[in-house]
C-alpha positions as CSV (number, residue, x, y, z in Angstrom):
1,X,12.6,-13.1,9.3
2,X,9.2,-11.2,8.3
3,X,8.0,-11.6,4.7
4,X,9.0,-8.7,2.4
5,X,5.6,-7.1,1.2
6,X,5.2,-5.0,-2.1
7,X,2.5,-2.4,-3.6
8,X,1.2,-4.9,-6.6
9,X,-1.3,-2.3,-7.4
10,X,-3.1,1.0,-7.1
11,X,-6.3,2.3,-8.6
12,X,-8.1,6.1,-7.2
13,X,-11.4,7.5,-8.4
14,X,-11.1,11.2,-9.0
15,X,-11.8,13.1,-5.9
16,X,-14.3,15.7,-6.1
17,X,-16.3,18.1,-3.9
18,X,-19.9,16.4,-4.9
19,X,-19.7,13.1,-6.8
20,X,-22.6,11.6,-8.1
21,X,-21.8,8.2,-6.6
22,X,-22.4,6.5,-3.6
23,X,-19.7,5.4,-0.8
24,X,-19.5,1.7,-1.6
25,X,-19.4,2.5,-6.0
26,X,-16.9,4.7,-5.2
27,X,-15.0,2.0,-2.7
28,X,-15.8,-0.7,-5.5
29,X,-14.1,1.4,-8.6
30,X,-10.6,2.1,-6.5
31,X,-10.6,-1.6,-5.3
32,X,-11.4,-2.9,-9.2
33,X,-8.7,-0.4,-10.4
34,X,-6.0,-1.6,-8.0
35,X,-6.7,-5.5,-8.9
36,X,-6.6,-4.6,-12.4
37,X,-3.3,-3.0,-12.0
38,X,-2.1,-5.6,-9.7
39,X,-3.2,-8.5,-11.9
40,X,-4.5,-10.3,-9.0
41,X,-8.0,-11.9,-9.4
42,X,-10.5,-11.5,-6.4
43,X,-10.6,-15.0,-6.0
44,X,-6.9,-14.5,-4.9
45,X,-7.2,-11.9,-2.3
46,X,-7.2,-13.5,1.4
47,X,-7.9,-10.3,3.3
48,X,-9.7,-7.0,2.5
49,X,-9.4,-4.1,5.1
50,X,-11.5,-1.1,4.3
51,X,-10.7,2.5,5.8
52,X,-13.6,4.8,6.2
53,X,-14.0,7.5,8.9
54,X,-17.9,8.9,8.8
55,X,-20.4,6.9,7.2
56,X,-22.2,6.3,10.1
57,X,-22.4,9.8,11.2
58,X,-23.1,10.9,7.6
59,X,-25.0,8.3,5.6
60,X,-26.3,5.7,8.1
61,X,-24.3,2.9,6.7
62,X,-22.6,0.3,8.2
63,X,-21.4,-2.9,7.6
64,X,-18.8,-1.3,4.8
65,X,-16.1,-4.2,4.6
66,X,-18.9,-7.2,3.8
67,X,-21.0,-5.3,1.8
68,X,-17.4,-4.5,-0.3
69,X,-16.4,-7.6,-0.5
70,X,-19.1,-9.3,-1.3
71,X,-19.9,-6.7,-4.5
72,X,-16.0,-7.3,-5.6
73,X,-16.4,-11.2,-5.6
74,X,-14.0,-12.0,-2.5
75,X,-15.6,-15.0,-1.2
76,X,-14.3,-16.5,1.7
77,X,-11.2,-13.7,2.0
78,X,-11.7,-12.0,5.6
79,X,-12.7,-8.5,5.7
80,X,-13.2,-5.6,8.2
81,X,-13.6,-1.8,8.8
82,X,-10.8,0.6,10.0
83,X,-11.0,4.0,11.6
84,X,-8.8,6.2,12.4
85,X,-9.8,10.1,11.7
86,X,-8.3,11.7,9.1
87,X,-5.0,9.0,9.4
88,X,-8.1,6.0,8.4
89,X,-6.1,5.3,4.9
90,X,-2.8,4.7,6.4
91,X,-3.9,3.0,9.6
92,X,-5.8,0.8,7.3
93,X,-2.7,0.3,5.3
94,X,-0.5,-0.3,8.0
95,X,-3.3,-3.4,8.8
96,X,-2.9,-4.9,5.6
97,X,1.0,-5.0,5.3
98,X,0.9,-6.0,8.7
99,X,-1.2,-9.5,7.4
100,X,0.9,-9.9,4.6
101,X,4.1,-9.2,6.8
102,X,2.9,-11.5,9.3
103,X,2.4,-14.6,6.8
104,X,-1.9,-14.6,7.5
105,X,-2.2,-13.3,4.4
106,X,-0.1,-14.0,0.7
107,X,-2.5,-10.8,-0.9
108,X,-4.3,-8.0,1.0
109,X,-6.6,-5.8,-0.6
110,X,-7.0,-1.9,1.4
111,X,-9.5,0.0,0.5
112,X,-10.1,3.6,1.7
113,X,-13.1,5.6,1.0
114,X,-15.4,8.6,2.0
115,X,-18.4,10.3,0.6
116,X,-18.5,13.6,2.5
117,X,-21.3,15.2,0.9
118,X,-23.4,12.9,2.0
119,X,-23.9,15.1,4.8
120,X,-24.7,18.6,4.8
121,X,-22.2,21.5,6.0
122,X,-23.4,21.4,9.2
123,X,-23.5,17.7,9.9
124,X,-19.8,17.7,8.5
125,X,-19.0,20.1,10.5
126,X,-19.7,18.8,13.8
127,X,-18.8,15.1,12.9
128,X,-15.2,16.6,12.3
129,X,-15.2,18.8,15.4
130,X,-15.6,16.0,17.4
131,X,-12.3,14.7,16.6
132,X,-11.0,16.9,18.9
133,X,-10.4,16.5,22.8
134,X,-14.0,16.3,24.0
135,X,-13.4,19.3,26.7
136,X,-11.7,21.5,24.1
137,X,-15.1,20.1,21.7
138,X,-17.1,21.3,24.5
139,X,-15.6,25.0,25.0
140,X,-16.4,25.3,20.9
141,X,-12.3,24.7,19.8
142,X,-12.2,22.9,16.1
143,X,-9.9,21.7,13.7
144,X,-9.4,25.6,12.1
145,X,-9.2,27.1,15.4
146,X,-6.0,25.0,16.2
147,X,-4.7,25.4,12.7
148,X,-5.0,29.1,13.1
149,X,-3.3,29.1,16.4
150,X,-0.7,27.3,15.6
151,X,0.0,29.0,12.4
152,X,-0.1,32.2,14.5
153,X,2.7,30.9,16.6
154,X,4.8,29.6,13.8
155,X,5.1,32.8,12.5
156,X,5.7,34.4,15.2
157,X,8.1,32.3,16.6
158,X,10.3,31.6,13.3
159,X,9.8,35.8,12.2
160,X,8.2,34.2,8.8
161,X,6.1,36.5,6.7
162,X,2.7,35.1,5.6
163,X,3.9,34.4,2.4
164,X,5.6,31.2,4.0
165,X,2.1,29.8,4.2
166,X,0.4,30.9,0.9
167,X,3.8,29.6,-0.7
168,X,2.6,26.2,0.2
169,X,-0.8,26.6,-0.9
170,X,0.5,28.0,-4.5
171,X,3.2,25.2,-4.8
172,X,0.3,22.3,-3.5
173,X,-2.1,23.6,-6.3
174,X,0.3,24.1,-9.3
175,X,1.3,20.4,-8.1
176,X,-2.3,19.0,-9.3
177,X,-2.5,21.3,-12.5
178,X,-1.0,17.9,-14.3
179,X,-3.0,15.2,-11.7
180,X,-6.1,14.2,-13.5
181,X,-7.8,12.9,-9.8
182,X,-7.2,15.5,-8.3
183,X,-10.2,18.1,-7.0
184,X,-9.0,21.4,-7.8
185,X,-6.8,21.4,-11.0
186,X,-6.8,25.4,-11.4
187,X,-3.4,27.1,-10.7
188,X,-3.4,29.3,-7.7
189,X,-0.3,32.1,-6.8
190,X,0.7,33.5,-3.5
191,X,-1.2,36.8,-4.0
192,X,-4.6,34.7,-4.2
193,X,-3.9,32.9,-1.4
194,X,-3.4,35.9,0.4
195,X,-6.5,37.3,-0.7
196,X,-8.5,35.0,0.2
197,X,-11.4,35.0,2.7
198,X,-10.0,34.7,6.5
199,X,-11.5,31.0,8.1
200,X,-8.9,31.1,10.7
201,X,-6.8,34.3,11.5
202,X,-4.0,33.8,9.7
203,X,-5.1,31.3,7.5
204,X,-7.3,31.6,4.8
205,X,-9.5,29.8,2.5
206,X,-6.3,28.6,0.3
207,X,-5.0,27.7,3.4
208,X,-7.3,25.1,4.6
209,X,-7.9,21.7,2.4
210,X,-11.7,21.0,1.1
211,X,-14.1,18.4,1.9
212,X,-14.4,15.7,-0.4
213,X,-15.7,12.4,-2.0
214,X,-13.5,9.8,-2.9
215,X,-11.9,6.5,-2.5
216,X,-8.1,5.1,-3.3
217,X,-7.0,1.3,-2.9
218,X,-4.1,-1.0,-3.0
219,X,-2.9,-4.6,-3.5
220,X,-0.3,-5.9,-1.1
221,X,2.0,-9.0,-1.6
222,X,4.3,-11.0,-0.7
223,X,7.7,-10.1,-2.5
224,X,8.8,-11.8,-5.3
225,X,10.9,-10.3,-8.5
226,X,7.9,-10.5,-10.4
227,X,4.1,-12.8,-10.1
228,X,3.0,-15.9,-12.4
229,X,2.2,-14.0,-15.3
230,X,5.4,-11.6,-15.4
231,X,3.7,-9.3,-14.0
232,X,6.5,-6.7,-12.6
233,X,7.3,-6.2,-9.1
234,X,5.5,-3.0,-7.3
235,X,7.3,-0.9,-4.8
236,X,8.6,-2.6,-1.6
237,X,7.0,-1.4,2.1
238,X,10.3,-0.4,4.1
239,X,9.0,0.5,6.8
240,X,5.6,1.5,8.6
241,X,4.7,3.0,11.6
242,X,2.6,4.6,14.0
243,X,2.2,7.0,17.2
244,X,-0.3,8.6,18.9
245,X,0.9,12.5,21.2
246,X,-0.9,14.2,23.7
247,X,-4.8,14.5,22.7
248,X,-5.5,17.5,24.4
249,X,-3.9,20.1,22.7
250,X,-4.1,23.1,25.2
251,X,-2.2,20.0,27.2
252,X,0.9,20.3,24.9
253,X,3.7,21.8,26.0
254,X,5.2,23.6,23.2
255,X,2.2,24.4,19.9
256,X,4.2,23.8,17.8
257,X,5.5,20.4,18.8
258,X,3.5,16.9,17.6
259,X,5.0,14.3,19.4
260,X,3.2,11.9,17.6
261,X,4.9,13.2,14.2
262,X,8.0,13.1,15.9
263,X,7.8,9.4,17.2
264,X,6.1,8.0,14.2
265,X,9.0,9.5,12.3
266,X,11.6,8.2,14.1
267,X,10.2,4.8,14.3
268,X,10.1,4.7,10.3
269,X,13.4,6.2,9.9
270,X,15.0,3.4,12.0
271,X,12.8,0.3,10.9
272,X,13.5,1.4,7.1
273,X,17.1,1.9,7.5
274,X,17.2,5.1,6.4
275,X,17.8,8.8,7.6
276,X,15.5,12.2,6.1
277,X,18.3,13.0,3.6
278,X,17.4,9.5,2.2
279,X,14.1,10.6,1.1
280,X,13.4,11.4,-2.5
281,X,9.4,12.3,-2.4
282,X,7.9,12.8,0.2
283,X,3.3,13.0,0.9
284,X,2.9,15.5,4.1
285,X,-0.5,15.7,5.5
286,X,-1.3,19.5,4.9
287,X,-5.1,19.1,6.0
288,X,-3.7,23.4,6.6
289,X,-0.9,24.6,5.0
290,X,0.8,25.6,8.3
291,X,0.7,21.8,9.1
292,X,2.9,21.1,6.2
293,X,6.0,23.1,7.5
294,X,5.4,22.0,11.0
295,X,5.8,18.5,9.9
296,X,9.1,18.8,7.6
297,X,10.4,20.4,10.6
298,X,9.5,17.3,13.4
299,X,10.6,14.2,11.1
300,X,14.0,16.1,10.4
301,X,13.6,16.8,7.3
302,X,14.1,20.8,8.2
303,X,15.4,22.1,11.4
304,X,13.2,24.1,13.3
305,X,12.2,27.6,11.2
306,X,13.7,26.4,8.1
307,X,11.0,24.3,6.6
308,X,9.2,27.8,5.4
309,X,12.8,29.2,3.9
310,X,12.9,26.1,2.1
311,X,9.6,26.4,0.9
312,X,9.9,30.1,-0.8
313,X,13.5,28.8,-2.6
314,X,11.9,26.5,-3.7
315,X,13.0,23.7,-2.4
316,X,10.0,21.6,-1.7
317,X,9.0,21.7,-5.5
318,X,8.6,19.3,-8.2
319,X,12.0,20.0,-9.2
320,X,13.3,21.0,-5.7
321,X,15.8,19.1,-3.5
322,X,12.7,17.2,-1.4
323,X,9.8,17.5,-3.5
324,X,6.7,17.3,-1.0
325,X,3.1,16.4,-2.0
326,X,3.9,16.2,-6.2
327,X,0.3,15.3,-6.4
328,X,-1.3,18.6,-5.0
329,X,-1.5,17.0,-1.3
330,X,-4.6,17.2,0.9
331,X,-4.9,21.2,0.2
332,X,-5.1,20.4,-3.7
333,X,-5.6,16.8,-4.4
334,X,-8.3,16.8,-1.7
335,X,-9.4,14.9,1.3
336,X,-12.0,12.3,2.1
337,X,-10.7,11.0,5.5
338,X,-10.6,7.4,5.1
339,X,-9.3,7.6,1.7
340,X,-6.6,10.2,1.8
341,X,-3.7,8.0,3.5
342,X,-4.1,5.7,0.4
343,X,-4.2,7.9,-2.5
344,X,-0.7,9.4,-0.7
345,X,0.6,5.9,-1.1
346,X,-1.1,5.5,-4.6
347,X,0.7,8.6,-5.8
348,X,4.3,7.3,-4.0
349,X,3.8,4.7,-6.3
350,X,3.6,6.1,-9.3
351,X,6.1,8.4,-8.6
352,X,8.4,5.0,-7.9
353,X,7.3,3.6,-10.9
354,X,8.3,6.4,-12.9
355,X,4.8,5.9,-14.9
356,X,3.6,9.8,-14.4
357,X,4.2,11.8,-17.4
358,X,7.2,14.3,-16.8
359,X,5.0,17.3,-16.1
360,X,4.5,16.0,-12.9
361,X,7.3,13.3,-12.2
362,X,9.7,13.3,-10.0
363,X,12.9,12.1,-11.8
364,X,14.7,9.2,-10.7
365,X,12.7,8.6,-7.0
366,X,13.9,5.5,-5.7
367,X,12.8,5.9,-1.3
368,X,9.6,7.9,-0.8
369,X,8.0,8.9,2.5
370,X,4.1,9.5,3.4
371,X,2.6,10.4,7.0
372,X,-1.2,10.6,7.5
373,X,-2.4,12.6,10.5
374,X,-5.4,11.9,13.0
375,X,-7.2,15.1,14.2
376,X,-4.7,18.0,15.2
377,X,-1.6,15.6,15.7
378,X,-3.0,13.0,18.1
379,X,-2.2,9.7,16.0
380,X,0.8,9.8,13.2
381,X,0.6,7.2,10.7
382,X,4.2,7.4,8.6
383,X,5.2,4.9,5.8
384,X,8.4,4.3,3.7
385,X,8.7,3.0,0.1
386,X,11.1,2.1,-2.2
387,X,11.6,1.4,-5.6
């Protein structure tokens, strides 16, 4: 029988458009945060898996993993580097529960980090456009360009007014008013998302998540009701997995079908024991806000065209019947790549723990749900906690 494995601890820096430190500071503070809250000492972690997407395309650096865990004190623990796009975090999650699962490891430390403006615009730029298929990279298609197209077809298809989409931007940043880490903290409404500059015909600005610094960590255990010292039992990991889709995405059959959403989905769903209706908080990776009602709609949460009805009644806010990304998501809370599938499990776990103040708590969440995208749907990375 596998080894139960709990969250002990989380710890986030604030995500910001331009921070002032570097990558393996900002890696350092998260990791120190989530030992802290774990009350495990370094000396007691046995593995140490860092998730970072760019730093060689953007700083130069390599070597991430042993330069963190030698600054943090974890001698003789193994370490090494995951990357996975914009689903690094959770993929590097997923390695660390997978250790402590397994029995190779009694406490894993994951770390996820990424220090985007380290680059300039244009160097950003073209390291994400290259997560793309490399013919579609080649004829000039990006991230935006798909996000665009498929929003087009989603409205299209489902007769939804814009609205649907600027609803989800509105609702994302009222969500990180009350979340001190997150990067944009003012409250937008549906008339400025509307308004603002096109990137993407139909989305807009508001519809499209920023680039960011930032890193988020965690402390995995074995489960027990609580450690030596007392120290209370975190959340329990119910369930993980993963799934890649077609990688080409003029290859897909239908736009607005992500295999990889679907599968991943399923696959949790059946190894937690649970169904969608289960779910009481759920982190959707709305790197556009389109994204966010496509993927309600593939893990079952909504049937097909619902997911934006939902979304003007209401239903996918704080106080809604599925409250979906309470911390302001990737379009609000921001997203460094490698770090952005951790700080969705970070804020799962507050939410679990019930230690949020009530402006932004969900009441009473005992199962939570997170999935973590790579590029435009070609690796799903879904995970299921619960209290």
């Amino acid at each position: 029988m596998a080894t139960e494995v709990r969250v002990s601890g989380v710890g986030m820096t604030p995500f910001e458009g331009d921070s002032q430190r570097p990558l393996a500071d900002l890696a350092a503070a998260a990791a120190e945060k989530a030992l802290a809250d774990a009350g495990v000492d370094p000396a007691d972690v046995d593995a140490l898996h860092f998730g970072n997407a760019l730093a060689e395309a953007l700083d130069e650096s390599a070597g991430l993993a042993n330069a963190l865990a030698a600054a943090l004190g974890l001698d003789g623990a193994s370490a090494d580097r995951v990357e996975n796009t914009s689903a690094t975090g959770a993929s590097a999650f997923h390695r660390g529960v997978d250790r402590v699962e397994s029995g190779t490891a009694d406490v894993a430390l994951v770390v996820g980090a990424e220090k985007m403006s380290a680059g300039d615009t244009r160097s950003v730029t073209e390291a994400i456009s290259r997560l793309v298929h490399r013919r579609e990279y080649a004829q000039g298609v990006t991230l935006p360009s798909f996000g665009g197209l498929a929003a087009g077809a989603y409205l299209d298809c489902h007769d939804a007014p814009r609205e649907a989409l600027a609803a989800v931007a509105a609702k994302n940043h009222r969500n990180a008013v009350h979340n001190p880490v997150a990067q944009f903290r003012k409250p937008i409404d549906v008339e400025d998302a509307l308004d603002s500059p096109v990137v993407a015909a139909p989305l807009r600005l508001y519809d499209c998540c920023p680039m960011s610094d930032g890193a988020a960590a965690v402390v995995l255990t074995r489960a027990t009701d609580e450690d030596d010292d007392g120290h209370p039992a975190g959340p329990r990991v119910a369930g993980t997995a993963s799934a890649t889709g077609t990688h080409a995405v003029a290859e897909r059959p239908d736009p607005l079908s992500i295999d990889s959403v679907r599968t991943a989905g399923e696959r949790v769903f059946d190894r937690a024991g649970i169904a969608p209706d289960d779910v009481d908080v759920a982190c959707i990776h709305d790197a556009f806000t389109v994204l966010e009602l496509i993927e309600l709609e593939e893990l079952g949460f909504y049937d097909p065209g619902n997911a934006w009805v939902a979304t003007l009644d209401g239903g996918t806010a704080l106080d809604g019947d599925l409250p979906v990304n309470p911390g302001g998501g990737l379009k609000a809370r921001g997203h460094p790549l490698g770090a952005t599938g951790l700080s969705q499990i970070v804020e799962l776990v507050w939410q679990l723990r019930g230690d949020l103040p009530e402006s932004r708590r969900v009441d009473g969440a005992e199962t939570a749900f997170a999935i973590n995208v790579a590029g435009f749907g070609n690796n799903s990375v879904c995970t299921v906690l619960r209290a």
